[in-house]
Backbone as CSV, one residue per row, in Angstrom:
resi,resn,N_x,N_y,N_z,CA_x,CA_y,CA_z,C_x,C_y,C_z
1,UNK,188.751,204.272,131.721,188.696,203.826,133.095,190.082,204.002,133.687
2,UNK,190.270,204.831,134.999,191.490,204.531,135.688,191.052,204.387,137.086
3,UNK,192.049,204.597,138.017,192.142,204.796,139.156,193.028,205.623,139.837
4,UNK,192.537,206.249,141.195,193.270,207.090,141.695,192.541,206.774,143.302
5,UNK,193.776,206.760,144.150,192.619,206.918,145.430,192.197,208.049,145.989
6,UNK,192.716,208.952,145.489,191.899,210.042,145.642,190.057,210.176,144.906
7,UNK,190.263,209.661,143.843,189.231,209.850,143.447,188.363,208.494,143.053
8,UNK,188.770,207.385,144.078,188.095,205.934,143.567,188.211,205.332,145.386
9,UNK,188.103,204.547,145.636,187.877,203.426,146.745,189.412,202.411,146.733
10,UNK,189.981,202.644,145.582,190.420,201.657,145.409,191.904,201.882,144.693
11,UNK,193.179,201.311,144.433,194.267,201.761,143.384,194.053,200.448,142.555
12,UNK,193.457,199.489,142.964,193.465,198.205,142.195,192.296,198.367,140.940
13,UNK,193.130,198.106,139.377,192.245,198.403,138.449,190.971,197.601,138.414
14,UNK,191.092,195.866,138.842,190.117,195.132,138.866,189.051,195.437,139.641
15,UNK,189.376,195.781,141.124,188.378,196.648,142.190,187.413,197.542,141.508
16,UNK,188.464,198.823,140.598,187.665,199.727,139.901,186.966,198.969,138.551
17,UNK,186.866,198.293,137.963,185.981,197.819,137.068,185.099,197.186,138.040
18,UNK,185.030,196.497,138.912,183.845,195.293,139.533,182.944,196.947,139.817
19,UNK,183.629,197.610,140.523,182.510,198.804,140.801,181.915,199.614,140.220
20,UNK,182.535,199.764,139.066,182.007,200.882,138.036,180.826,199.323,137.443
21,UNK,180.855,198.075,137.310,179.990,196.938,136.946,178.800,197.873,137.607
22,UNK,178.792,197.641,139.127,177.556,197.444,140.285,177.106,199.269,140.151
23,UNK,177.864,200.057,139.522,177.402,201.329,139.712,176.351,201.170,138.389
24,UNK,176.939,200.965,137.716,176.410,200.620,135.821,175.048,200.239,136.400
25,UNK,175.082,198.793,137.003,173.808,197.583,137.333,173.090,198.432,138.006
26,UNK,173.270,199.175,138.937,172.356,200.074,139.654,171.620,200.805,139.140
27,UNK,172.041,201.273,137.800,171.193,202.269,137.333,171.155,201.850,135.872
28,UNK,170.803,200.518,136.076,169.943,199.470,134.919,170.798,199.429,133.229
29,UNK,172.207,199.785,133.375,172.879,199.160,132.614,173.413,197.905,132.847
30,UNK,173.951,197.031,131.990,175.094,196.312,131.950,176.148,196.233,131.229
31,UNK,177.377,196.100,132.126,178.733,195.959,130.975,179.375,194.577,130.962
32,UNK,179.856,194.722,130.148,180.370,193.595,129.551,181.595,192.977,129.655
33,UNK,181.999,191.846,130.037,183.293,192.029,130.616,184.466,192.638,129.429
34,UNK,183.551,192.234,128.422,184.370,193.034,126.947,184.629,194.891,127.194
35,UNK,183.288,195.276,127.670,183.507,196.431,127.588,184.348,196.664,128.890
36,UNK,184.071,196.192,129.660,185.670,196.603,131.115,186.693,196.436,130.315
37,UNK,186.962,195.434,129.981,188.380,195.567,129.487,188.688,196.974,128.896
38,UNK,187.951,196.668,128.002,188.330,197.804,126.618,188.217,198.747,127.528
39,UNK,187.811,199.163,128.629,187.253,200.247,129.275,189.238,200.663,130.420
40,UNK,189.583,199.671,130.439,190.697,199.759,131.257,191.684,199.700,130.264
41,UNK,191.787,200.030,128.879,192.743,199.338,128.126,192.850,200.531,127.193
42,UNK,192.547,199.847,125.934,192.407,200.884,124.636,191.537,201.973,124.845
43,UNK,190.232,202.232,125.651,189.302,203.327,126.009,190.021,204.096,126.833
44,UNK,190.551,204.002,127.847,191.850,204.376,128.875,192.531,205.716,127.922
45,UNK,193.426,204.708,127.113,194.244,205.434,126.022,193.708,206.477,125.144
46,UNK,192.155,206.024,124.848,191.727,206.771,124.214,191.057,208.035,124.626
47,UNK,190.613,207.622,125.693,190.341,208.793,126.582,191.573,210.075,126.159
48,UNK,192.838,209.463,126.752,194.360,210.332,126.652,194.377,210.664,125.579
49,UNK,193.913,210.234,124.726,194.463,210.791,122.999,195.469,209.861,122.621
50,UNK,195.868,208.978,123.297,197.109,207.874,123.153,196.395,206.767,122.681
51,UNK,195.748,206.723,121.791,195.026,205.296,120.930,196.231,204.740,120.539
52,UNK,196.814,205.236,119.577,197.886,204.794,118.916,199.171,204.960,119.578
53,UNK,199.378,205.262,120.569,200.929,205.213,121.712,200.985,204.077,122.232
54,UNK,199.463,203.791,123.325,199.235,202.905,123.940,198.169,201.828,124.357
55,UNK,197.833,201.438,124.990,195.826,200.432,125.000,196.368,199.455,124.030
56,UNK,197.335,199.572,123.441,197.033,198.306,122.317,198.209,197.087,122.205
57,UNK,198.558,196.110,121.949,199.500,194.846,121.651,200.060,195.297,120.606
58,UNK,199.379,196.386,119.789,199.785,196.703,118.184,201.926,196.868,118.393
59,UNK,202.015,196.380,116.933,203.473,196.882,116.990,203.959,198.130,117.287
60,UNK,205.036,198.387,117.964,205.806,200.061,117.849,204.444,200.363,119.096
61,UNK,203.756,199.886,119.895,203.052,200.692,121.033,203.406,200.552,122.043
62,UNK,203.701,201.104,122.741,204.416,201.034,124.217,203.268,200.248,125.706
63,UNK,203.787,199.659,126.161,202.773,198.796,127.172,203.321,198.232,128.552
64,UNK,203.005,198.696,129.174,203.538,197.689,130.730,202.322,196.332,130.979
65,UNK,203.013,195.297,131.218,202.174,194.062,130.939,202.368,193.302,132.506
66,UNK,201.185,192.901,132.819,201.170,192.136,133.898,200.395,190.583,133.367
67,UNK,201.322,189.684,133.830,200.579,188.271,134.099,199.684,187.871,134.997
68,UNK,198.455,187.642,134.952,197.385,187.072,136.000,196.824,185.706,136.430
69,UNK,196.782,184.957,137.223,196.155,183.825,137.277,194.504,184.373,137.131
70,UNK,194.309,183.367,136.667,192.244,183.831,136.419,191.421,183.544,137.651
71,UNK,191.572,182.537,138.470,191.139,181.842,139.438,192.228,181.943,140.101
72,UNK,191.881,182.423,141.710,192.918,182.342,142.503,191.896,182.646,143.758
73,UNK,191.900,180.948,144.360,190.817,180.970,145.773,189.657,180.050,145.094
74,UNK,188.998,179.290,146.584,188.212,178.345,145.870,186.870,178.737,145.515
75,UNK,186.489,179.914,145.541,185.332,180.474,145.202,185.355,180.706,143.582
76,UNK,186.878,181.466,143.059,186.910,181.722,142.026,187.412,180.429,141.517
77,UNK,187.710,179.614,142.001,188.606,178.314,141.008,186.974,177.626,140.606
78,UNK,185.915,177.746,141.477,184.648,177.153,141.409,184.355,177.595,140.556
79,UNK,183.938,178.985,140.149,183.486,180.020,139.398,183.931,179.868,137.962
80,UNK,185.263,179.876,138.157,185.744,179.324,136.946,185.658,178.138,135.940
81,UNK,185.810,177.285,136.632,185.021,175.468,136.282,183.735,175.614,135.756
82,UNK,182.868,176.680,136.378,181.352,176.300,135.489,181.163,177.185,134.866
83,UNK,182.594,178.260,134.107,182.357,178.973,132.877,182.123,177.790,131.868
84,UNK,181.405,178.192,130.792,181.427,177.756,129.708,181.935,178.513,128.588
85,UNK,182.554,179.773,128.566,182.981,180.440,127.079,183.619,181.649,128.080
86,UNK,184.849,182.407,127.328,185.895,182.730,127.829,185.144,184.264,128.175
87,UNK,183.682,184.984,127.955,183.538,185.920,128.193,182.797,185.552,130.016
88,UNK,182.743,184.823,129.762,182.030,184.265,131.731,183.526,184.303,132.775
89,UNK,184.362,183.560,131.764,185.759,183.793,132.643,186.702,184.893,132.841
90,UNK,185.883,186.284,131.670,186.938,187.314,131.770,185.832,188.224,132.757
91,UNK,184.772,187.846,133.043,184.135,188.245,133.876,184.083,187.944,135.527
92,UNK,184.387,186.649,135.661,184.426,186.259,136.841,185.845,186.915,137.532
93,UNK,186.369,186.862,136.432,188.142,187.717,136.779,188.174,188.857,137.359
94,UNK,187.032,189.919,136.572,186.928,191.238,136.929,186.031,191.102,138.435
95,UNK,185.462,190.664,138.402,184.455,190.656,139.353,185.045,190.258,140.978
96,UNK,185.193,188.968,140.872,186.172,188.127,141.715,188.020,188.370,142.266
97,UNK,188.707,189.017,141.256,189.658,189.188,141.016,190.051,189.792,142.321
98,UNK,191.643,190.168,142.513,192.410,190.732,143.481,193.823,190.848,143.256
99,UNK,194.738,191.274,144.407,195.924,191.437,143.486,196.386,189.642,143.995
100,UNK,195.464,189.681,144.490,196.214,187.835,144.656,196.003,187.515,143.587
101,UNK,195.651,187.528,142.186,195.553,186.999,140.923,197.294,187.607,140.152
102,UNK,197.741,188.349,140.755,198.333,189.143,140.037,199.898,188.292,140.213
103,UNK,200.529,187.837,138.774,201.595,187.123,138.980,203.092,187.443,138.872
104,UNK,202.961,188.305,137.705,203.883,189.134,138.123,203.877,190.753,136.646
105,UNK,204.941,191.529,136.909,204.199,192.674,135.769,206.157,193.098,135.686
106,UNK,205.838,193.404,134.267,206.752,194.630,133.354,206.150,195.734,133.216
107,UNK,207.313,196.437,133.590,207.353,198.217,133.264,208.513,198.506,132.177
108,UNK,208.175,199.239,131.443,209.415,199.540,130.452,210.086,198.366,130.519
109,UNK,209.368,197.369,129.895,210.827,196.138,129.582,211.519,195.560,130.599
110,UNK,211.224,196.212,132.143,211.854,195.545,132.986,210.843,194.609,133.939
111,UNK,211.128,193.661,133.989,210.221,192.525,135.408,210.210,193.602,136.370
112,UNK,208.962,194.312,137.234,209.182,195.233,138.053,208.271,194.100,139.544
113,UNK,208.257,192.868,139.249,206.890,192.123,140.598,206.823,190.876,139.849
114,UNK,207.206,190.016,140.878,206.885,188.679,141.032,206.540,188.201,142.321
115,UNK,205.340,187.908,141.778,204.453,187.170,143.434,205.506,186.296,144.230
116,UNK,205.440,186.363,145.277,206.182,185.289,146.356,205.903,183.963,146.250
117,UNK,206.115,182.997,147.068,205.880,181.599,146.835,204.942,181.569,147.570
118,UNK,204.820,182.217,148.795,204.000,182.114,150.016,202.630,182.616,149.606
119,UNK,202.504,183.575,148.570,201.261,184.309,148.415,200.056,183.589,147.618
């Protein structure tokens, strides 16, 4: 899974998983919020041939990491409260999500974004 706006709706990765969800649902699959992930992550990589470069936490793999709030807005803070098990909440994330979830991210080791106070 990536994104491009040339070739997506969207540059936001969460955007592109909720849609590739409703494209899936349309034509009588379902995914999983397991499989988005993996689908934006290690599948990503693997796609590239970079299993073992990148997609993974593994030691010696290279990774740019962003921090997220899960709930952010009272629809999703709702949403969130009547998960019961953490695959409802990594779902409501993808689904619900925005870069208003987004708290702040590393690139190569450096802090490259930290949300404002105001946001």
């Amino acid at each position: 899974m990536a994104s491009d706006v040339g070739g997506g709706t969207s540059l936001s990765m969460l955007r592109t998983l909720a849609d590739a969800y409703k494209v899936q649902a349309m034509a009588g699959q379902r995914l999983t919020a397991w499989a988005l992930l993996h689908a934006a992550t290690r599948g990503a990589a693997q796609a590239l041939q970079l299993g073992g470069e990148i997609g993974t936490l593994n030691p010696g793999a290279m990774a740019d990491l962003c921090l997220w709030d899960v709930a952010v807005g009272p629809v999703a803070q709702r949403r969130d409260a009547l998960a019961r098990e953490l695959h409802e909440r990594l779902f409501a994330w993808v689904t619900l999500g925005d870069e208003r979830n987004l708290r702040t991210c590393w690139v190569g080791g450096v802090q490259r974004h930290v949300r404002s106070a105001r946001s």
